[in-house]
Structure formats: C-alpha cells, structure tokens
N, C-alpha and C positions, 0 to 999 in steps of 0.2 A: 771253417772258412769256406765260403760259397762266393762263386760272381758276382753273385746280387748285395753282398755286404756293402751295409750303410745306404743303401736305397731303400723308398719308400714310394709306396701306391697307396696314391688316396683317392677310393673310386665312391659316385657318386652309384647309388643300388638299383630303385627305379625306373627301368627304361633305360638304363645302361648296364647294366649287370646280367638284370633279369627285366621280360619283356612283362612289364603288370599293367600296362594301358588296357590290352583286353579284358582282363578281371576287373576294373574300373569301370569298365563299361557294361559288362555281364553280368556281373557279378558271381562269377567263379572266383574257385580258387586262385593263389597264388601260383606260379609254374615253379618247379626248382631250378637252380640254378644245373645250366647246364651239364654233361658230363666234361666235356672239352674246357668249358671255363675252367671247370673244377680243377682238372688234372692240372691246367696252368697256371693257376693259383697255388696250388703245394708244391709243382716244381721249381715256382720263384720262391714259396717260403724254404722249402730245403735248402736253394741255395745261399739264402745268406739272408733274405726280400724280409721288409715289415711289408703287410698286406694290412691296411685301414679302410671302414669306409667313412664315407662323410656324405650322409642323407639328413634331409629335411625331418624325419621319419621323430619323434618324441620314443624317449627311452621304452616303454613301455609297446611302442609298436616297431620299433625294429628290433626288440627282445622277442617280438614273436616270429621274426622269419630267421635270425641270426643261426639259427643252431645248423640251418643248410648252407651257413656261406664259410667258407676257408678263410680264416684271418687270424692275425697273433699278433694284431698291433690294437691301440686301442682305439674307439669312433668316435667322430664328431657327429653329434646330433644336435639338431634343432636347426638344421641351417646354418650352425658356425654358432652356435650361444653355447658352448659345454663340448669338453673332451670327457668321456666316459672309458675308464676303465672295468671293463663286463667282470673278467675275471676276480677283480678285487673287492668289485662293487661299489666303485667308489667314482665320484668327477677329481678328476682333474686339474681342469678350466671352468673357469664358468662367467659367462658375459649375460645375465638376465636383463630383463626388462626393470627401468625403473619406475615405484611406483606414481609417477605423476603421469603414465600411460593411463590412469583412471580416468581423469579428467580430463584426457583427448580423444580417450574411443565415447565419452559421453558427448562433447561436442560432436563428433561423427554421427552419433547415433540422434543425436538434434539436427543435423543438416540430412542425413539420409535414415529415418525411421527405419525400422525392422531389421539390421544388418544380422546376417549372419556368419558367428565365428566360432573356431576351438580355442579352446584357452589352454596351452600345456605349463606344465610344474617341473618342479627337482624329480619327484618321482614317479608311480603307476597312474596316476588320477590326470585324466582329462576332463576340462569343463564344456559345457556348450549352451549357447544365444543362441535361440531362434530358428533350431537346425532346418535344415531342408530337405531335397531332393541329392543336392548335391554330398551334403554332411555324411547320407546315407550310406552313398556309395564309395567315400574317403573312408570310414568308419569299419566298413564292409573291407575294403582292400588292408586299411592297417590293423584287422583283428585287436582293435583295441575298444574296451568299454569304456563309456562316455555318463555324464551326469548333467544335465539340464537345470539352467539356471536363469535366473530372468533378464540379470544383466553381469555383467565383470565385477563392479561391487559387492556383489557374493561372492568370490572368487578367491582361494586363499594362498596368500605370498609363500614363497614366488614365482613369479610367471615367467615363464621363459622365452616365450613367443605366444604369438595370436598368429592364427591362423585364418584370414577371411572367405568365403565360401560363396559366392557371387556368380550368375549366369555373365557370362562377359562383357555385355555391354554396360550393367550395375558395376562389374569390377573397374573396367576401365573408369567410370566416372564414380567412383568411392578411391580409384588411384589419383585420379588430378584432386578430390576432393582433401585427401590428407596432404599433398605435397605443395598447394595452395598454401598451408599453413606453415608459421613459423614454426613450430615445435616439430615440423615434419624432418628437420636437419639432426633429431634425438635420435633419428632410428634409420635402420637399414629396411627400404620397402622393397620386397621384388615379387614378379610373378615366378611360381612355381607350376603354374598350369594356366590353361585358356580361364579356369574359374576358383581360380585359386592364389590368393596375395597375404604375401608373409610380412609378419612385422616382427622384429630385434631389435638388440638396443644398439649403437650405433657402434661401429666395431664389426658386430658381433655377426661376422659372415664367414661362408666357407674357406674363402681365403687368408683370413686374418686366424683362425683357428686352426686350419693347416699349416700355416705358417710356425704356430706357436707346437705347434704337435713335431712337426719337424726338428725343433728347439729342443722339445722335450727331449725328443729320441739322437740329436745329436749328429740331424742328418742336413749336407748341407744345400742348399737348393738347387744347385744343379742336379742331386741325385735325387730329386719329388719327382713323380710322375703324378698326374692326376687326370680322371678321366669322369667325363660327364656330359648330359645330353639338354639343360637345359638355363634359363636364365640366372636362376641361384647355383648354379657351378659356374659362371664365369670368373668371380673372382679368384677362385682357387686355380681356375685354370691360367688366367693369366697373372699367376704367382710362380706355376710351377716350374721345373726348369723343362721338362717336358710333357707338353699339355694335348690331351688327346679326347675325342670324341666319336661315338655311333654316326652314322650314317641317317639314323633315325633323328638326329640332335636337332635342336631349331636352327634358323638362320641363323641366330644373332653367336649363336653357338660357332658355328661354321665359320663366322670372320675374325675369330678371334685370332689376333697376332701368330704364328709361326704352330697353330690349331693344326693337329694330323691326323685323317681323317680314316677309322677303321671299317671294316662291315656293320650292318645292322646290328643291334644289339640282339634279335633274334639268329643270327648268323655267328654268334662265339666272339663279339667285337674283343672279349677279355684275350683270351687268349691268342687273337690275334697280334694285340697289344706286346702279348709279353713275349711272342716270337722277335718280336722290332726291337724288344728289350735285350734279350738270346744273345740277338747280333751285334747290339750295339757294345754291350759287356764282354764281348765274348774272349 
C-alpha cells in the first residue's frame, strides 16, 4: 500500500514529457526522458500511482520510444481511438474509424486535390498520400516506417485515424473544409500541430478514452491526474479531476478550467507535477 493507491496519470509524451519539438525540426534524435522526471515517475509508481500515457503517437511509433518511459499502466494511442495493453499485447478499447471515412476523405480530396495524410491501422503498418516535407519530418520523429499509396482506397481496414499533414494556412482551410460538411459531426477533428489535423471517429478522443481507462482500472475521477501541452489533450484535461499543463502548452491549453500550470517541459514539468501530487496525498 503506497499514497498514490488508486490514482492515475494520464500524460500526454510529446512536448510534455519529453521536449521532441526540436528533433521535429532537426531532425535529430529523440532526447530521453529526463533523469528528474524519471526518478518521479517510479517514486509515484512505488507508491501505489498507475502511470499511463495518452499520445497521439500510433502503436508502432510510441513502441519505439516507450522502453525510456516509466509506466505500468496501460496507453491510449491514436488520440483516444484504442487502449493498448504493451505487456499483453493486446487493445483493450478500441474506437476506429468507420469505413464510410472512404467516401469523405474522396470528396476532400475532389474539393482540395493533392491532400496529404497517414493513414494508421490495429497494427505496425502505417500508410501514406502524397507525403511531403512535412510527412518527412513526423516520420523521422516517430521512427516509424511508412508505405506509399495513391489514395485511402488502397488502404487496409481498419483504420484508426488519418492523420493530415498540411503547411498551415492549407490546414486551416482543409479544417473549415471538412467541418463545412454534414458527415463532419462522424468524427473527432483537432489540430495536433501548427500542420498537423487528426481525424477519429466520433468519441474517440483523449478524454473519452481516459475516462474509460480509468473504468478499467477502477480509479475514480477525482483521483485522474492528466497532463498535456496541446489541443488534443484538452479533452482529457478537462475530464480529469486534476488537470495540468507545461509552460510550453498553447493558449487554448492555458484556459482550460481550474488548468495548473507547471515548468516548461524542458525544465522536469513531470516531476514537478508529482511533487504537487507528494503534497497533496501526503
């Protein structure tokens, strides 16, 4: 029996965990997770703590940073479409895309030609449209290999998310362009980056996935911590009973309801966190 019994941290990895904006833009490596986070991470799990994360990140590419991160709960990936048990090998949850997504990313792709997206699955296989500039360097940060195809109709069920891949001002108007649409109420649209717009099936978001992971584990919401730096961790955060954020987080991050605000995520934001935790259980 530990302090932290029957608490859960659902952190988002990217720019809250670990600082990977600069390897996004370098194209270096990944950094590891710091030593201070680390240390903060085992001494909430020894004390009683589930430690999850919940990234955007497809199974296949947070299987390749996961073996540096401290955790003994199970992750949400895709953005909230799938709970993944690593250990067992096995989901959990799982909220996919339905396949009538065919025949709206084809309209999309008749109102704005050339779109470029990934296409993620159940398992290691990523597909991709049209890659880019951009593709390269998502590709490059999540050490996952990818396979080229000419449009989604190639593409073999099931799909879990699309990922779109867009310079900003294409994103913004490929955003109004789907939400314009009736069929746009099927799914969950959000930015994950200045060029970067997710698509799920309707549900099937961080919050609504943390929620059900919390179910699982039989933890009750006042004892969720979740922490996260950008538009797809909102809904998680404002689910959790205690909802936290980097320094580096965006705006929209920053106004979230009763939001508490740590150091940058290069500055040990984790562990800062779970000092506030220390105290608050103490």
């Amino acid at each position: 029996m530990g302090k932290f019994d029957g608490v859960l941290i659902a952190s988002h990895f990217d720019n809250t965990m670990v600082y990977t904006e600069g390897a996004l833009r370098s194209g270096g490596p990944v950094p590891a997770i710091s030593r201070e986070n680390r240390d903060a991470i085992e001494y909430f799990m020894a004390q009683g703590g589930t430690f999850s994360v919940a990234t955007g990140r497809a199974l296949p590419s947070f299987a390749s940073v996961m073996d540096g991160v401290p955790m003994n709960g199970p992750t949400v990936l895709f953005n909230g479409a799938a709970i993944y048990d690593f250990p067992a090998g096995r989901y959990l949850r799982t909220a996919f895309l339905p396949e009538c997504i065919r025949d709206h990313v084809r309209q999309l792709s008749q109102l704005m030609p050339g779109l470029t997206f990934e296409i993620y699955h159940d398992d290691n296989s990523i597909h991709v449209v049209n890659p880019n500039e951009i593709t390269a360097r998502h590709l490059h940060l999540t050490h996952t290999p990818s396979q080229q195809i000419a449009s989604l109709d190639q593409a073999p069920s099931p799909i879990s998310k699309l990922l779109f891949e867009e310079e900003p001002q294409r994103l913004r108007q490929l955003e109004e362009a789907i939400r314009a649409q009736d069929w746009s109420r099927e799914y969950e649209i959000v930015a994950s980056a200045v060029n970067l717009l997710e698509i799920t099936a309707r549900g099937a978001n961080k919050g609504g996935m943390v929620r059900r992971l919390a179910e699982l584990l039989g933890v009750r919401q006042e004892n969720v911590c979740c922490v996260g730096d950008h538009a797809n961790d909102i809904p998680m955060l404002e689910y959790a009973g205690m909802a936290f954020a980097p320094e580096n987080a965006i705006p929209a991050v920053h106004r979230v309801p009763g939001i508490r605000i740590l150091p940058d995520c290069r500055e040990n934001a984790m562990a800062a966190m779970i000092e506030i935790l220390d105290r608050r259980y103490s």
